[in-house]
Each structure stands twice: as structure tokens, then as C-alpha cells.
C-alpha positions as CSV (number, residue, x, y, z in Angstrom):
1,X,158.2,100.4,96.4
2,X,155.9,97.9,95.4
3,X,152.3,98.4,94.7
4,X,151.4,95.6,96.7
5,X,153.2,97.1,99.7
6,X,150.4,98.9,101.9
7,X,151.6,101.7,104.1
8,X,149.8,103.3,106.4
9,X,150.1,107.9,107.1
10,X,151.6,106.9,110.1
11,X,154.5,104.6,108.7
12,X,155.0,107.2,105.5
13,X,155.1,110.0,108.0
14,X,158.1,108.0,110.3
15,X,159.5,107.1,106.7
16,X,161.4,110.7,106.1
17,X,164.4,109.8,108.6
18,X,165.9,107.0,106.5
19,X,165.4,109.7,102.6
20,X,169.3,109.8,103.3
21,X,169.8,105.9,103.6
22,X,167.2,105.9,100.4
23,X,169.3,108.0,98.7
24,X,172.8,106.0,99.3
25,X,170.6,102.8,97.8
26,X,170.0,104.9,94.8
27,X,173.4,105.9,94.7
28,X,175.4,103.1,95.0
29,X,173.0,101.4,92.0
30,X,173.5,104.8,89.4
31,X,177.0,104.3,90.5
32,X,177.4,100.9,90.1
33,X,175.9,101.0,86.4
34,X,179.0,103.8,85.9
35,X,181.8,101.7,86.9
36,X,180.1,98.5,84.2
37,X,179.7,100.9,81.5
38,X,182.7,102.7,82.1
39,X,184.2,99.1,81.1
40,X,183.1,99.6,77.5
41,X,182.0,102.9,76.9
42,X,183.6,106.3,76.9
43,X,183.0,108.0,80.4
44,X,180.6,111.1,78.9
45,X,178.3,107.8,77.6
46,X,178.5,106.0,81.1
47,X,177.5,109.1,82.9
48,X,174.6,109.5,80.9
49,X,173.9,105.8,81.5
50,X,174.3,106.5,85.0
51,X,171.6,109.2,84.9
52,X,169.0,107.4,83.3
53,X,169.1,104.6,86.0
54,X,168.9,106.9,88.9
55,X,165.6,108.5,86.9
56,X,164.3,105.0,86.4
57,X,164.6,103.6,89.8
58,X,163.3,106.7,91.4
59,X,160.5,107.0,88.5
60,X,161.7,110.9,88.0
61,X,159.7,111.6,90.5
62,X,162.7,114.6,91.5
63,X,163.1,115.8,88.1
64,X,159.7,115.9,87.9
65,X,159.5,118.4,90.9
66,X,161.8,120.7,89.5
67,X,160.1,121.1,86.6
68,X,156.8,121.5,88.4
69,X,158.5,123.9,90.3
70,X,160.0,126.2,87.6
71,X,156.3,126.2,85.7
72,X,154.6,126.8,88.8
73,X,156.9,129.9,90.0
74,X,157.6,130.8,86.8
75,X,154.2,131.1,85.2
76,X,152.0,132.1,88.3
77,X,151.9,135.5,89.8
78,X,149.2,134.8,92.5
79,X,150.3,131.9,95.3
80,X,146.8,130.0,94.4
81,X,148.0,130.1,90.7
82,X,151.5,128.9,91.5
83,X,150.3,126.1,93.2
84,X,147.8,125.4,90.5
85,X,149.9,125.1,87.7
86,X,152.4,123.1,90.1
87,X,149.6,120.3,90.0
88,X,148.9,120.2,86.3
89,X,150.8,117.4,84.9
90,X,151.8,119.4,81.8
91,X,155.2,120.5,81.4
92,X,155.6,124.2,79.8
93,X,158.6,126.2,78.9
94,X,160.1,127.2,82.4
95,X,159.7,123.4,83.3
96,X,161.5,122.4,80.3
97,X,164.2,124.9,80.3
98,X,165.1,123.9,83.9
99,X,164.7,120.2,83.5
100,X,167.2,120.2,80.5
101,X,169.3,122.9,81.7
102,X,169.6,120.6,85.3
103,X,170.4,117.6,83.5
104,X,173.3,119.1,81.4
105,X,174.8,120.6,83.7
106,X,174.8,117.3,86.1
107,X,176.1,115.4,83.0
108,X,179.0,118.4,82.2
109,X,180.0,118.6,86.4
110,X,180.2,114.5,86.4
111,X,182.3,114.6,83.2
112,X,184.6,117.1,84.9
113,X,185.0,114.7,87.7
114,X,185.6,111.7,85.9
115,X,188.6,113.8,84.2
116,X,190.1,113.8,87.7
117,X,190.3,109.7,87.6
118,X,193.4,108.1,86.4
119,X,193.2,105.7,83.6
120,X,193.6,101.8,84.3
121,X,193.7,98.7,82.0
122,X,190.8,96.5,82.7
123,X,191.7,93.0,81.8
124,X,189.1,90.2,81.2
125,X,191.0,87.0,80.8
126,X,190.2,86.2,77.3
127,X,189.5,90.2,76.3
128,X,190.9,93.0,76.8
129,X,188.4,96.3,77.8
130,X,191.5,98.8,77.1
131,X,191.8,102.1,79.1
132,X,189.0,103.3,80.9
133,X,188.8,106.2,83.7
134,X,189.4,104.5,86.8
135,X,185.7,105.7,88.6
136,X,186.4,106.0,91.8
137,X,185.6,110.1,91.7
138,X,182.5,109.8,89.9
139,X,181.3,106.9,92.1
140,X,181.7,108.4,95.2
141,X,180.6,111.7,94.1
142,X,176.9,110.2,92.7
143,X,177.1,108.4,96.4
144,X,177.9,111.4,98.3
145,X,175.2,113.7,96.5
146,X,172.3,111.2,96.5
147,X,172.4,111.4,99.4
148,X,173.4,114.5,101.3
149,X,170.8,116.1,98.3
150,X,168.1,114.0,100.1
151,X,169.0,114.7,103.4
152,X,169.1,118.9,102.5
153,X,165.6,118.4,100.7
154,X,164.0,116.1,103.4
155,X,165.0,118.6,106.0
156,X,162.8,121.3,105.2
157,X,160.0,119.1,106.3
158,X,161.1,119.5,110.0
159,X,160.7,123.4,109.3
160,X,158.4,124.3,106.6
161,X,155.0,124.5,106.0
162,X,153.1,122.4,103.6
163,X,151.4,124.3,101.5
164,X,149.5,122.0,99.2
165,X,146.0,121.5,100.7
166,X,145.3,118.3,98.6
167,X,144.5,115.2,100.9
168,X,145.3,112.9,97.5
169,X,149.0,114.2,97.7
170,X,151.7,111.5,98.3
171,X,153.8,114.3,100.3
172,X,151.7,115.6,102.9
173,X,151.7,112.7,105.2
174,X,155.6,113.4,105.4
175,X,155.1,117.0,106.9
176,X,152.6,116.0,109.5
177,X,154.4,115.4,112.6
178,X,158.2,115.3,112.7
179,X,160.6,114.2,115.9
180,X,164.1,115.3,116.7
181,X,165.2,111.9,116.5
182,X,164.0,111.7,112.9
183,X,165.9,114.7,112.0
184,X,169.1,113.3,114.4
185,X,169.3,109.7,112.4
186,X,168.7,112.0,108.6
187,X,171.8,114.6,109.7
188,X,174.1,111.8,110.8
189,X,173.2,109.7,107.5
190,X,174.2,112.8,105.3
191,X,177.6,113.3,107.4
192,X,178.7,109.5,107.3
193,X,178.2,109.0,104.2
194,X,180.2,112.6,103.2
195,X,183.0,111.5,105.6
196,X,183.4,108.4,104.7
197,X,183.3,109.2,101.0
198,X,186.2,112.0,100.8
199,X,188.3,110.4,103.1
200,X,188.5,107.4,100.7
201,X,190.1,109.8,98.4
202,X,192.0,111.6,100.7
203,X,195.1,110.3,99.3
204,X,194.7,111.0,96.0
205,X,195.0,114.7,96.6
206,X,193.0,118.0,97.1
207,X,191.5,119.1,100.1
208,X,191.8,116.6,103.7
209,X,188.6,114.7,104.0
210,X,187.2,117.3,106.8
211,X,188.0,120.3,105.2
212,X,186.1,118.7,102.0
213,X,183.3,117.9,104.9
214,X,182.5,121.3,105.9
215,X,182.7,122.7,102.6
216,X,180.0,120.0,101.7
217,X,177.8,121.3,105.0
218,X,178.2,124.7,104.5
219,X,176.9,123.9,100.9
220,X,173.9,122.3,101.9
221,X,173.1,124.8,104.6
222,X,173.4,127.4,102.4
223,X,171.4,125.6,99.9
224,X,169.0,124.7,102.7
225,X,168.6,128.2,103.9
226,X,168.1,129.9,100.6
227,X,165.4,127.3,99.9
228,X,163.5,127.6,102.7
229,X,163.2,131.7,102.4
230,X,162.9,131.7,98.7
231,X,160.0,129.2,98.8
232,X,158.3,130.8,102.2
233,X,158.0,134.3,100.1
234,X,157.1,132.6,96.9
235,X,154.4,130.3,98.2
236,X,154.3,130.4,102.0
237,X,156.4,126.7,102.0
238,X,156.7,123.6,100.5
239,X,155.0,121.1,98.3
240,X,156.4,117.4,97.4
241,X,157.2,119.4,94.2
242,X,159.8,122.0,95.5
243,X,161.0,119.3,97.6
244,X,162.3,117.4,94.3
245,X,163.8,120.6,93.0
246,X,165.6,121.6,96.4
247,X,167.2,117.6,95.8
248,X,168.1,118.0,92.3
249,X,169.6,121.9,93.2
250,X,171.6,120.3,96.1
251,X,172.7,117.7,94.1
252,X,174.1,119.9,91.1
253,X,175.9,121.8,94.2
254,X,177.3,118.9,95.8
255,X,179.0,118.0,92.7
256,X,180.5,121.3,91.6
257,X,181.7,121.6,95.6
258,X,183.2,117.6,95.6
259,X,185.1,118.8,92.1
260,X,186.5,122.0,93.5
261,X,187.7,120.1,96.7
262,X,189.4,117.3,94.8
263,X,191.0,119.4,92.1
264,X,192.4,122.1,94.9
265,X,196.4,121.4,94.9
């Protein structure tokens, strides 16, 4: 957003509903720089490629959270120390062990997928690009998990406690007052977007497109549920913090359940 762009608590706080349709945006760009470096560049490089433009246009602000998190839980033994060290902008050693242990393994699982692509020739008039995976898995699988990871994270908003008592805290205004509504238009974002991603596939083998649906929602309400009562006996709820790493954890999930439903014979 903008800096320009003034928005008021009451806008942010009705903002939450369209995290899902934020997180298609983001995917369709991370997946977009994939299919154009995918052109050129072995698959392993374009998925890395891919990562670093979904950090850039969200400013890392997820990542961030996770690692936040794991210092926070991992180095505090008291709630009011947890939350502390969740606010100090330093990164330690649980924060870094979980931020590069994340990113691997979203760069391993994507590599997987891209292994279940067949190759095409990509011609270009006067040059010829030479075989390159044909993207379509790894596309729609950065589609599918930008956004159902937001809509799992986001969620927790409509249940949860926030826990952070900082009035300077970009998060809070989020968790003041939620509506069903909100939480209607969020679930049916994440389930569109699911359906209409496998089903584009469903041709190419593995599981039908709402068998791969329900294994994608039980995911994320399992991921959802574990959340929520890991974070309510660590700390009592959430922060803007755990929200990141609930998205990045649902998103590392969503990808390991979209390869295991496309490679099932």
C-alpha cells in the first residue's frame, strides 16, 4: 500500500475479509515471475526467483512473523517475556533456524511439484528457449497457497484474542470487531480459489478436483485448530507476529498436501 494512502481503524479493521483476495494478487504475481523465468532458467532457480518476489511485494512482513514467533516462544519462558522478545526487531537463533528451515523447505516442496510438469518447447520466433517444465503445477500451487495460507491465518482473528497490548501495533485494529459476513466472503475466497485451481488439473491425473478440495480443508482446519490451542496455551492468543507464521506454516502444508494429491495414481 502506498504511504500516501491514509486509512482509517475502521477501514483496516473491515480490511481482513478480502486477506484471501490479497493473497491470490500476491500469488498470481510470484507465479507469474515463475512461468518468465522458467523460460530461461532451470526450474530450482525460477522457484527461488519466485520466492524472492512474493517477500518483496509483501515486504516479508510473514516471514518476518515466523521468525518473531520462534524467538519469542522459543527464548521466553514467562508470557510477558515471550511477548517481549516477539517485539524486538532482532533476530536470534530460533528465528533464524525457523526462517531458513521454512524457506528450504518451500523451495524443496515447490521443486517437487515442478517435477510433476511435463516438459514443452518454448519457441520465440527468432530464438529458441529449449525445454522448460511446463508450470502449470507450480503456478497454481503458489496461487492455491497464497491464498488459502491467508485465509487460515486471517481466520484466527474471528476467534482469538489479541494479545499484544501495544496501541502502535499495525495488527490490532484487525482483531477489534469482526462480522460473520467478513468471515463468509474470507471462507468462500479460500474455497474458489482451491476449486477452481485443482480442477484445472483435474485431467492431468491424481486425485478429482474435490477429493483434492477436502484434503486441502481438512489441512487448513487442522492447521487452524492446532494453531489456535498451541498459541492460546503459549501466550493466551495472537499477535500480528504468530499470524505470519500460522501463514507461512499453512502455506508449507498446502504445498506438501497439493503434491501428494497430484502425484496419487
Amino acid at each position: 500500500m502506498p504511504r500516501w494512502v491514509v486509512v482509517d481503524r475502521i477501514a483496516l479493521n473491515q480490511a481482513n475479509r478480502y486477506f484471501g483476495a490479497v493473497g491470490l494478487v500476491v500469488g498470481f504475481i510470484s507465479a507469474a515471475v515463475y512461468w518468465a523465468a522458467a523460460m530461461i532458467f532451470p526450474a530450482s532457480v525460477a522457484i527461488i526467483l519466485a520466492m524472492i518476489c512474493s517477500m518483496f511485494v509483501t515486504g516479508g512482513f510473514h516471514e518476518d512473523g515466523l521468525a518473531d514467533t520462534a524467538d519469542g516462544l522459543g527464548g521466553g519462558w514467562r508470557v510477558a517475556d515471550k511477548l517481549r522478545i516477539m517485539k524486538d526487531s532482532r533476530l536470534g537463533s530460533y528465528g533464524a533456524l525457523a526462517l531458513v528451515s521454512a524457506l528450504i523447505l518451500k523451495w524443496q516442496l515447490l521443486l517437487a511439484l515442478s517435477g510433476l510438469s511435463e516438459a514443452t518447447v518454448v519457441s520465440s520466433g527468432w530464438y529458441q528457449w529449449g525445454d522448460v517444465p511446463k508450470p502449470d503445477h507450480v503456478m497454481l500451487a503458489i496461487i492455491i497457497a497464497h491464498t488459502l495460507s491467508r485465509v487460515v491465518a486471517t481466520s484466527l482473528i474471528f476467534s482469538e484474542p489479541y494479545v499484544q497490548d501495544d496501541d502502535k501495533s499495525k495488527s490490532k485494529p484487525l482483531a477489534e470487531t469482526q462480522t460473520v459476513n467478513d468471515l463468509y466472503v474470507l471462507v468462500l475466497t479460500g474455497i474458489s480459489v482451491c476449486f477452481l485451481g485443482v480442477s484445472i488439473l483435474s485431467s492431468r491425473g491424481g486425485l478429482e478436483p474435490f477429493e483434492s478440495v477436502l484434503a486441502l480443508a481438512f489441512s487448513a482446519l487442522m492447521v487452524r485448530w492446532i494453531a489456535a490451542r498451541f498459541l492460546r496455551r503459549q501466550i493466551g492468543g495472537i499477535t500480528g507476529d504468530t499470524l505470519g507464521a500460522v501463514q507461512q506454516v499453512s502455506e508449507l502444508v498446502c504445498y506438501g498436501v497439493l503434491f501428494m494429491c497430484w502425484s496419487a495414481t
